[in-house]
LOKEPA-602944 format. One record per residue: residue in one letter; z, x, y of N, C-alpha, C in turn. Coordinates in steps of 0.2 Angstrom, whole numbers, padded with zeros to 4 digits, always signed. Layout:
// residues N
aZXYZXYZXY ...
// end
This chain:
// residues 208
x-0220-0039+0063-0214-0041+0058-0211-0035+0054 x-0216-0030+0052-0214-0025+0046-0208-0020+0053 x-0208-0020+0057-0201-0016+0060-0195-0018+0058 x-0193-0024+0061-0188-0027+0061-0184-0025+0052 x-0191-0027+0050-0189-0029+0040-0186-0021+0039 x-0192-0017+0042-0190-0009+0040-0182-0007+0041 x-0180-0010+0050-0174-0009+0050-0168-0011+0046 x-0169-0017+0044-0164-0020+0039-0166-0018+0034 x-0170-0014+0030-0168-0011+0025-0165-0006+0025 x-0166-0002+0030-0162+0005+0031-0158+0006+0031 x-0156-0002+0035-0146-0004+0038-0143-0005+0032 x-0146-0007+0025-0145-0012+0020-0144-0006+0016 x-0147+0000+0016-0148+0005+0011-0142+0010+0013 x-0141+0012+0023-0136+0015+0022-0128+0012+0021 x-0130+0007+0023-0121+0003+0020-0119+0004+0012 x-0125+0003+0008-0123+0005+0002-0121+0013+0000 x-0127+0015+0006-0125+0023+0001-0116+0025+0005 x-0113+0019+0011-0108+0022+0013-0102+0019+0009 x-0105+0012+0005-0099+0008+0002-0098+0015-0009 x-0105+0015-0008-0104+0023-0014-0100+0027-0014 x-0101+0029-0007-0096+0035-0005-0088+0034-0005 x-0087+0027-0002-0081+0023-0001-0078+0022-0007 x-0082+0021-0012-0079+0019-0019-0077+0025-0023 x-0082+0031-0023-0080+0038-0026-0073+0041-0024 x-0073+0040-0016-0067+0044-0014-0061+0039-0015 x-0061+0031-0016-0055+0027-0020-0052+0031-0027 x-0060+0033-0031-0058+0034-0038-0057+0040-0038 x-0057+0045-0033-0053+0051-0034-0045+0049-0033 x-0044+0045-0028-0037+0044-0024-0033+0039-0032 x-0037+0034-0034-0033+0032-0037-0031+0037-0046 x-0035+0041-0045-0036+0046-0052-0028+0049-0050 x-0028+0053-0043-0024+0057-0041-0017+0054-0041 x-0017+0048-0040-0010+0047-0039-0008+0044-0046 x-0012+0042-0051-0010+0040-0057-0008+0048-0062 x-0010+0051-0060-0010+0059-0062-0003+0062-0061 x-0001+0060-0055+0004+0063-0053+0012+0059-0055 x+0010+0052-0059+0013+0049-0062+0020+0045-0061 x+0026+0046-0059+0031+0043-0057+0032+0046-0048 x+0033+0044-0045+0032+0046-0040+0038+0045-0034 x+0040+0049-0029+0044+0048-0024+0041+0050-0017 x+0040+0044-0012+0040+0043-0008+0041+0042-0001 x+0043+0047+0005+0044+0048+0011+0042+0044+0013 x+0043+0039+0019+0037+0037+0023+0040+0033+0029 x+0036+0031+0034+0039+0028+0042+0034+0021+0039 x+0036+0016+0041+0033+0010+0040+0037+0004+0048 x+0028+0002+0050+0027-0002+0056+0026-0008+0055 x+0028-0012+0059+0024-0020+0059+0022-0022+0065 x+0015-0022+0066+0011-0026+0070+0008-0030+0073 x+0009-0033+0079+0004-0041+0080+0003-0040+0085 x-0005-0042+0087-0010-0042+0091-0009-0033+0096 x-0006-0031+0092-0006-0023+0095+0002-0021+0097 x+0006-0024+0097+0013-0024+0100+0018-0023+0094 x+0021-0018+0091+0025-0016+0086+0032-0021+0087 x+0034-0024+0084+0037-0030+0078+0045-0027+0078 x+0043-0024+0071+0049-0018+0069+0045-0011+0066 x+0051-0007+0063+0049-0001+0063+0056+0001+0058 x+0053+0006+0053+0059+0009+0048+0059+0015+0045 x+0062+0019+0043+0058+0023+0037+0062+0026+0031 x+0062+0027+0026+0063+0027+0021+0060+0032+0014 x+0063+0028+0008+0062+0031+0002+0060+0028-0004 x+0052+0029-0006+0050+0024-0011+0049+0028-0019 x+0053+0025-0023+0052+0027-0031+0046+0022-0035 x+0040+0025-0037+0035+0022-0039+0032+0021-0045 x+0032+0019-0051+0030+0017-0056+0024+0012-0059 x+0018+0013-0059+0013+0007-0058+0016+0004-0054 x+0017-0004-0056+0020-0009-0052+0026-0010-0049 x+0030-0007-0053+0037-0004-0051+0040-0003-0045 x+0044-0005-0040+0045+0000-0035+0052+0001-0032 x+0058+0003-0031+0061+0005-0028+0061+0006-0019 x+0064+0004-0017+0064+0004-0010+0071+0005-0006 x+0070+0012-0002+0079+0013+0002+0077+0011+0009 x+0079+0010+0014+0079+0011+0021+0085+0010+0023 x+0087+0013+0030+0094+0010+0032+0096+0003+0034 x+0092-0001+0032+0092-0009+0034+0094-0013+0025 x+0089-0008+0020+0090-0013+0012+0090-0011+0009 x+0091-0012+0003+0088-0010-0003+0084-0014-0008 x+0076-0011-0011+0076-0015-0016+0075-0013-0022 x+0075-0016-0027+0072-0015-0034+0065-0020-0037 x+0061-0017-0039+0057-0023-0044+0055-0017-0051 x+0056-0023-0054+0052-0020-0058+0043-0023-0064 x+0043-0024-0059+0037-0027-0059+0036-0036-0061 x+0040-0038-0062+0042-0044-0061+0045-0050-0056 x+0052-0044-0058+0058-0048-0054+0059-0044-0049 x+0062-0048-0041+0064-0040-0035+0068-0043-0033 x+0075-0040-0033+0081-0039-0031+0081-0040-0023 x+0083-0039-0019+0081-0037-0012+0088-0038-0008 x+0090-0034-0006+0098-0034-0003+0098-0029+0004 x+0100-0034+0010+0100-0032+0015+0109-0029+0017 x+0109-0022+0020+0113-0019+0017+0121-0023+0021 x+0120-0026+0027+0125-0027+0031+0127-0037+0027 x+0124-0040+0022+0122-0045+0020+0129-0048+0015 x+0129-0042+0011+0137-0043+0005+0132-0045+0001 x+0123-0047+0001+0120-0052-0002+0115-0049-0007 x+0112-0051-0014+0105-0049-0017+0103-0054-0018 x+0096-0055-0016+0091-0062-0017+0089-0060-0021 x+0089-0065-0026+0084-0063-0035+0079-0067-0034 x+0071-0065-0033+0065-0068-0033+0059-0066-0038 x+0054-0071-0038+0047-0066-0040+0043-0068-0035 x+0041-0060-0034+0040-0063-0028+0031-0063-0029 x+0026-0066-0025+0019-0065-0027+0014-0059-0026 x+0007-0058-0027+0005-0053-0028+0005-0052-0020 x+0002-0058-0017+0001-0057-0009+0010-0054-0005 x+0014-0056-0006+0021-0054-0003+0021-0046-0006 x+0019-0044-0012+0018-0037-0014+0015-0033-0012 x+0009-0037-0010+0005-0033-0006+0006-0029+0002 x+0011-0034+0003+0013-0031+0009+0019-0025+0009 x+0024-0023+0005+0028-0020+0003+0024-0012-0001 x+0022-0014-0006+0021-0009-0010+0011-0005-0006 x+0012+0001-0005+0007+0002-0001+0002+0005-0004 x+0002+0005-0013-0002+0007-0017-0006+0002-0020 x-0005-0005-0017-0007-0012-0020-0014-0008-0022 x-0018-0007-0016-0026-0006-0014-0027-0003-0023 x-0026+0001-0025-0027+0005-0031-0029+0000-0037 x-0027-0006-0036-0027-0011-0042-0034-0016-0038 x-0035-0016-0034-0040-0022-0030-0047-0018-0028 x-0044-0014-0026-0053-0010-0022-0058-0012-0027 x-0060-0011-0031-0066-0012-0034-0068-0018-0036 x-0066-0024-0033-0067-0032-0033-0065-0035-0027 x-0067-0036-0023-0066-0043-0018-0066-0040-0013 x-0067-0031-0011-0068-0030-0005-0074-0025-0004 x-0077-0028+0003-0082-0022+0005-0080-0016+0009 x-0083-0011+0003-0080-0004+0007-0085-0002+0011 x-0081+0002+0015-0086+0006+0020-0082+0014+0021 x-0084+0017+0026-0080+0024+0027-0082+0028+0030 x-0079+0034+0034-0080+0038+0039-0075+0043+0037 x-0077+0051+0040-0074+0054+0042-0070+0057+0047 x-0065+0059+0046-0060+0056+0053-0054+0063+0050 x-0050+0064+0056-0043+0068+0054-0038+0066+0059 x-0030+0065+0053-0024+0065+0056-0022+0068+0053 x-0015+0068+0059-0010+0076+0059-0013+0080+0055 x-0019+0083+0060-0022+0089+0059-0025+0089+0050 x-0026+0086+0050-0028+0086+0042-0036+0083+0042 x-0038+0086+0040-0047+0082+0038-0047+0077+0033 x-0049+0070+0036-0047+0066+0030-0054+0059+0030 x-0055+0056+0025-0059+0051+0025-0055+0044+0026 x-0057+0041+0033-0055+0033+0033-0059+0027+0028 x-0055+0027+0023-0059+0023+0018-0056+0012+0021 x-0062+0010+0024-0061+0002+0026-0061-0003+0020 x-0057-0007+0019-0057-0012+0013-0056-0019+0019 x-0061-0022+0017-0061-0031+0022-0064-0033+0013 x-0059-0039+0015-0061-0044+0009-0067-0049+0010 x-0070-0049+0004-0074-0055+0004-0072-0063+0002 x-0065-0063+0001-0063-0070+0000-0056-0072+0006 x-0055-0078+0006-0049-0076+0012-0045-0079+0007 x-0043-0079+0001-0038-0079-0003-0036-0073-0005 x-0037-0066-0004-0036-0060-0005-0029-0059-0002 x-0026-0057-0006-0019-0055-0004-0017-0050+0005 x-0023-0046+0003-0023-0043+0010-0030-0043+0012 x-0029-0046+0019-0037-0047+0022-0041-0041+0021 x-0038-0036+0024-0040-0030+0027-0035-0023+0026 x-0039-0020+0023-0034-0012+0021-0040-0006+0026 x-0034+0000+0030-0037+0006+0032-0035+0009+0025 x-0038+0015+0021-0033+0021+0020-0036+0026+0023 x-0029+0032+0025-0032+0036+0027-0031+0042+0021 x-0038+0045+0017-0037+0049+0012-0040+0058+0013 x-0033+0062+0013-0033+0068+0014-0041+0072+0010 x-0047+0074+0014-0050+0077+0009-0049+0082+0006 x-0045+0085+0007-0042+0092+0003-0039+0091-0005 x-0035+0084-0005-0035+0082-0014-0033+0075-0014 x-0039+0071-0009-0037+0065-0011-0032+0062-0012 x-0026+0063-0008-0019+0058-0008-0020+0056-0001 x-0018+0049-0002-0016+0044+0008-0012+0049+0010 x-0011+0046+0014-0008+0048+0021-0006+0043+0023 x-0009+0038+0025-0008+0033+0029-0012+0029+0025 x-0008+0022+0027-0012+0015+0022-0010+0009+0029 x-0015+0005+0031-0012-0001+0037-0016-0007+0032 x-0013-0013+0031-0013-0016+0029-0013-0023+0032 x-0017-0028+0033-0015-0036+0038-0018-0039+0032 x-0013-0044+0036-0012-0051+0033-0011-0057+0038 x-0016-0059+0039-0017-0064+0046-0016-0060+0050 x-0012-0061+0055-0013-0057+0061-0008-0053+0063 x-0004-0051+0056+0001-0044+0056-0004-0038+0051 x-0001-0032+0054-0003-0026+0052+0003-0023+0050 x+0004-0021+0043+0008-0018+0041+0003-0009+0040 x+0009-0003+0043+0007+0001+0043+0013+0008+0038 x+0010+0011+0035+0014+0015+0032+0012+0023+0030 x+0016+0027+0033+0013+0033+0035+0018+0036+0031 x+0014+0040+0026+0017+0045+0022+0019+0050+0022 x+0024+0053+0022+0028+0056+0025+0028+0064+0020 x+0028+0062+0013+0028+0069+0007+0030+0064+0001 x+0026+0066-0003+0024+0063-0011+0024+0069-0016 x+0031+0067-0021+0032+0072-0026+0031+0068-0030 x+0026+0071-0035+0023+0068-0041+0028+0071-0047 x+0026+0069-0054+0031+0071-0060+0040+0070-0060 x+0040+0065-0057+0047+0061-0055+0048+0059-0066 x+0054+0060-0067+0057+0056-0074+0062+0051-0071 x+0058+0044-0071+0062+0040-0068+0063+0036-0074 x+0069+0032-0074+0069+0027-0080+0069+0019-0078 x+0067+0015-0084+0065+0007-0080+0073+0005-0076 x+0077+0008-0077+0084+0005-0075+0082+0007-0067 x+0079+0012-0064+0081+0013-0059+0076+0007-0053 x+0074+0005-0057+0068-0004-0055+0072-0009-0056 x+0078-0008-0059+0082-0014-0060+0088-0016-0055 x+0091-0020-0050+0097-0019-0048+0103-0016-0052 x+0108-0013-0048+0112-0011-0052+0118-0014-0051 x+0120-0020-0054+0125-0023-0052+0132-0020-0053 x+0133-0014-0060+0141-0011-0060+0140-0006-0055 x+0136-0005-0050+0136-0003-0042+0140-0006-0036 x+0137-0010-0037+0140-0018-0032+0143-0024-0036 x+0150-0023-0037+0154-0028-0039+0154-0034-0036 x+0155-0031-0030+0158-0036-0024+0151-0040-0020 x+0145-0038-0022+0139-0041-0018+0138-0048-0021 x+0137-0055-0020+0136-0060-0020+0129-0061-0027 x+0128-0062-0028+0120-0064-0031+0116-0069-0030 x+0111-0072-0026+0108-0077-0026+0102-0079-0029 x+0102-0081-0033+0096-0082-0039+0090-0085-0036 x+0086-0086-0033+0080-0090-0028+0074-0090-0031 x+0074-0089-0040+0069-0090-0043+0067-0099-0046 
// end
């Protein structure tokens, strides 16, 4: 009987030393991108189910805590950490929502920075993309009320910023591949807000 036991403490002992490792390199990444403060973001974003891409976009994201701005050539949005604008551009239209943490979680691909250190089990490995040496840091939730079941990141080890963040929710994979991230951005709250003397002519639908 003492083998079996032996094994599963081993098993029990590396998982932990690998969910340590998993949590130190979050707490550099989320050091790092609170560091770098108001931010601008590049990036190519996918959507997945059972393996077969969905849609596909890419774009330009302005970042403040919870804040986000979002360009693609399909929308535009605003939130500011509350309320989110959301205007699709061919529409004439802006939907005014609040929308939930879980719907944010799918949008905003820094969610993980506010959750890691409650409701999921880390784990991680070494791995490189685009040529870059980097830690795949795995998040799977312990509860199934978790806004997202399951998060990859993939974090550069040279200073700790993603690269890539995939994200599911039931049985879609949202994937978001960063493209260049310019820190020390002076953004102000207006630019999280819709700007309506922009768009005279756009409709407003209130849907809160």
């Amino acid at each position: 009987m003492r083998r079996p036991i032996t094994i599963a403490l081993l098993l029990a002992f590396a998982m932990a030393v690998t969910a340590q490792s998993a949590m130190k390199v979050l707490d550099k990444t989320a050091s790092s991108i609170r560091e770098a403060g108001d931010v601008q973001v590049k990036f190519a974003a996918a959507t997945f189910v059972d393996g077969v891409e969905q849609t596909s976009t890419e774009g330009v994201m302005l970042l403040r805590d919870k804040s986000m701005q979002l360009t693609t050539p399909e929308m535009r949005m605003w939130y500011d950490g509350h309320t989110q604008w959301s205007m699709i551009n061919e529409s004439g239209e802006v939907n005014v929502t609040n929308p939930t943490e879980r719907e944010m979680a799918a949008i905003n691909p820094y969610t993980f920075i506010s959750h890691y250190k409650k409701g999921y089990r880390l784990s991680m490995k070494e791995s490189t993309l685009r040529g870059q040496a980097t830690y795949e840091v795995h998040m799977l939730a312990t509860k199934p009320d978790n806004p997202a079941q399951e998060i990859y990141v993939d974090v550069a080890r040279a200073d700790h910023m993603p690269l890539c963040i995939r994200i599911r929710q039931g049985k879609e994979w949202n994937r978001i591949t960063i493209k260049s991230l310019q820190g020390g951005m002076k953004l102000a709250d207006s630019d999280f807000v819709f700007p309506s003397s922009e768009y005279r002519d756009v409709e407003v639908i209130d849907l809160r």
